[in-house]
N, C-alpha and C positions, 0 to 999 in steps of 0.2 A: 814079788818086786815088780814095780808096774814099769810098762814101757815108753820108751823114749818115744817124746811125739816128733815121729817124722818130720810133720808139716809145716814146722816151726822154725828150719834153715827158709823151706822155699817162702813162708812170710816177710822173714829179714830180708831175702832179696828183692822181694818184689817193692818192698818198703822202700830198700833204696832204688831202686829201677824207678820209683813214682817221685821220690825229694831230686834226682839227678834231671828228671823229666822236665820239674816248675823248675830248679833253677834254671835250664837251660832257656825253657821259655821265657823269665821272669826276663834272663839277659837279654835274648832274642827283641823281648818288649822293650825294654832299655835302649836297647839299638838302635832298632826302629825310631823309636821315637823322638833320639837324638838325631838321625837322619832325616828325621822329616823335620825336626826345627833346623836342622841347617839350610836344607830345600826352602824353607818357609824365610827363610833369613836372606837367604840369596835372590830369591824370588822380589824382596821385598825391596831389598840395596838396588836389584834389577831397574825396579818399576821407577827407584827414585833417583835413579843418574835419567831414566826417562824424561821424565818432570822438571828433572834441573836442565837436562838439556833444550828442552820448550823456553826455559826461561833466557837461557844463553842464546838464544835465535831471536830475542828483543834487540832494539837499537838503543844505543846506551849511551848517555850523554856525561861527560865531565862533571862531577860534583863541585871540582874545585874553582870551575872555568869563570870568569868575571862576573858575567851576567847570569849564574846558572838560577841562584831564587828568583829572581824576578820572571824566567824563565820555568820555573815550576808552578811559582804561584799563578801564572797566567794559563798554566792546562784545567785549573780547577773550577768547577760550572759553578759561579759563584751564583746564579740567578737559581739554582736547584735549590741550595739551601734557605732552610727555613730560617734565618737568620735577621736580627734587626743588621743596621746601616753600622750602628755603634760595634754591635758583635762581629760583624765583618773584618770592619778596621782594625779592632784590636787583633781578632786571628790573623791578617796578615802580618802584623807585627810578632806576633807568636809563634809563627811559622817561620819565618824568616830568622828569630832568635833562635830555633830549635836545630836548624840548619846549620846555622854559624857554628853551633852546640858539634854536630854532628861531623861539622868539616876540621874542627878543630879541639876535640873532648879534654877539658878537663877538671877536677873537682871544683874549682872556686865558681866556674862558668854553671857546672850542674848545680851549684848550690843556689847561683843566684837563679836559674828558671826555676826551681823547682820552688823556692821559697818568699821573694823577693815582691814585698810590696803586699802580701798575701797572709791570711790568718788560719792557724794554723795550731798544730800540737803533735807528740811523738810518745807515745806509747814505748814502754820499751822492746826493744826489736831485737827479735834473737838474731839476725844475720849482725849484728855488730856484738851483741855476746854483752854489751852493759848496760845496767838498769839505766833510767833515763827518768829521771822525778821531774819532769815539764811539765804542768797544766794550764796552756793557754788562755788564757778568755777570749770572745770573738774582740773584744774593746784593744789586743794587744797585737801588735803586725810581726811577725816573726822575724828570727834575728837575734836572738839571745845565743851565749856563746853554747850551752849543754848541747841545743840541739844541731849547731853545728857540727860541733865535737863528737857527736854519735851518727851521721851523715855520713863525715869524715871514714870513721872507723869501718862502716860498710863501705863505703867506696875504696879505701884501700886493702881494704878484702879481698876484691876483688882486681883490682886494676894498680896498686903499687907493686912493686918487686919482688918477682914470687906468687902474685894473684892469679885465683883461676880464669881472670875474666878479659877476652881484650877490648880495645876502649872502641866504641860504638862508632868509629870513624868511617862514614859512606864516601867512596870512590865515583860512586856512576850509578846514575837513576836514568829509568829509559821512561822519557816522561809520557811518552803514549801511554801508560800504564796507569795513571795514575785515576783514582777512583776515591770519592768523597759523600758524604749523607751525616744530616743532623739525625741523633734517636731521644730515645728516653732510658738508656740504659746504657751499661759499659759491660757488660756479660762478655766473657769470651765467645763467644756463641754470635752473640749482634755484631760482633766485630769481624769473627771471623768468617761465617755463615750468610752474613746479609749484603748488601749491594757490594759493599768493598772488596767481597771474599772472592780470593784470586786463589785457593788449594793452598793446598802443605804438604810437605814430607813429615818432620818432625817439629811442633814447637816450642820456639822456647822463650818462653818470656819474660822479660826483665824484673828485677824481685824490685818489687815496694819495701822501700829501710821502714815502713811503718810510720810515716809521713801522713797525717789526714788534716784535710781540708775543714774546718771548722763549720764554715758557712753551706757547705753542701749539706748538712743534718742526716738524722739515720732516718734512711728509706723506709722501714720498717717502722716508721713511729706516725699514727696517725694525724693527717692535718700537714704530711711535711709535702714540701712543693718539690716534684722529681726532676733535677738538676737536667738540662741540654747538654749532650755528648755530640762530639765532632768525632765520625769517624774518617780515616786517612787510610788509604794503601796507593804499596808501588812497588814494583821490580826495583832489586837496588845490588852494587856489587862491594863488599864492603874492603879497606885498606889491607894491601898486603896478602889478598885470597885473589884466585880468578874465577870463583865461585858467585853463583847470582840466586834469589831467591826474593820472596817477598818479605816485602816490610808491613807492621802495622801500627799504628801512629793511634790513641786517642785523648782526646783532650775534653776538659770539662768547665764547662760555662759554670764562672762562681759571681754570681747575682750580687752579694754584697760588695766585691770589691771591684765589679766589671772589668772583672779579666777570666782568659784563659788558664786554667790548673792543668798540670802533665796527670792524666792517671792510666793510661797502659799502651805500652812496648811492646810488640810482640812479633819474633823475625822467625825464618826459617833456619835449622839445625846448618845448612848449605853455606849461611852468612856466617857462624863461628863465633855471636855477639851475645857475650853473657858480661849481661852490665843490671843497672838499676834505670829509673825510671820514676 
């Protein structure tokens, strides 16, 4: 009769002595490493009450005060920009609508900047959730009821009762801040990155209902002419927060109908503005 192998208790123990081993360490790692994204979290909240406090140490002007547009538009180095006399004129008018927009938000006002006078089409847009059978021609000025009626449904998405978003309403822009340049692009990058670019914490930028510009043509297609970009920045504090952060504004020069087009919003997490654009 053969014998019982000894060795075979102290295997099983050591068996477990080495699985009790990794888990502990496996937790140990666990641990760790949720301490170090809290550290990394904290660190980061740290840096950016910093940054917003930089901003809060700007001098900050009445958005809603009488004379405030006329008073913005006059910080802006109009001789910098590359701009004809015509382009000018119409951006001051542009700017100043956009403001009004901003002092006092609401859909039929966004409808009419965003759309008004302008040609145009709407693809269907997931942020309103319904198809949208529209196919403009550049020969038709927009305005027809579908694509309002899917405009509509993003904007009260967001901003009717129970929406996640609240309405873009600016309090106080510290107009020493303010920073301007014509490109050849609208990248987040050229906007945030180049002369305008004042830092961020977090961005957040206003969602496109899927609104496109007819006359602007696709970039990508050769022989197309690459549409003038107005970029905008500023310190701004928005309704109802005592929080300050930057704003970023651009607009696009549309050749066929010489005007101004909105095509990108884009504020700091600080400001609390989750709108469209």
């Amino acid at each position: 009769m053969p014998r019982p192998k000894r060795w075979w208790p102290h295997h099983l123990l050591l068996g477990f002595i080495i699985v009790l081993s990794l888990a502990g360490r496996t937790r140990l790692r666990t641990q760790h490493a949720r301490e170090l994204q809290e550290i990394g979290d904290k660190a980061r909240e740290q840096r950016s009450l910093e940054i917003e406090a930089q901003w809060q140490a700007c001098a900050y002007s009445n958005a809603f005060a009488e004379h405030f547009i006329d008073s913005f538009r006059a910080k802006i180095k109009w001789s910098s920009l590359d701009l004809s006399d015509l382009q000018k004129e119409k951006l001051r008018t542009r700017l100043k609508e956009i403001f009004l927009y901003f002092q006092n938000p609401g859909f039929d006002e966004y409808y009419r900047l965003k759309t008004e006078r302008l040609h145009y089409l709407v693809p269907s847009s997931p942020l309103a959730k319904t198809p949208v059978e529209t196919s403009m021609s550049k020969g038709h000025i927009g305005g027809e009821a579908q694509p309002q009626k899917t405009l509509s449904a993003v904007w009260n998405k967001l901003h009717a009762k129970g929406g996640s978003g609240r309405l873009p309403k600016l309090a106080a822009v510290c107009l020493d801040s303010i920073e301007s340049e014509t490109t050849r692009t609208n990248t987040p990058n050229s906007l945030l990155k180049g002369k305008v670019g004042k830092g961020l914490t977090v961005a957040v930028e206003a969602a496109n209902p899927g609104l496109v510009y007819t006359s602007v043509g696709d970039p990508l297609k050769p022989g197309t002419e690459v549409p003038i970009y107005f970029h905008l920045s500023f310190f701004a504090k928005a309704n109802g927060s005592t929080n300050a952060g930057p704003v970023y504004v651009s607009l696009c020069w549309l050749e066929e109908e010489q005007e101004w087009g909105l095509s990108r919003l884009i504020t700091d997490q600080w400001l609390g503005i989750n709108t469209v654009f």
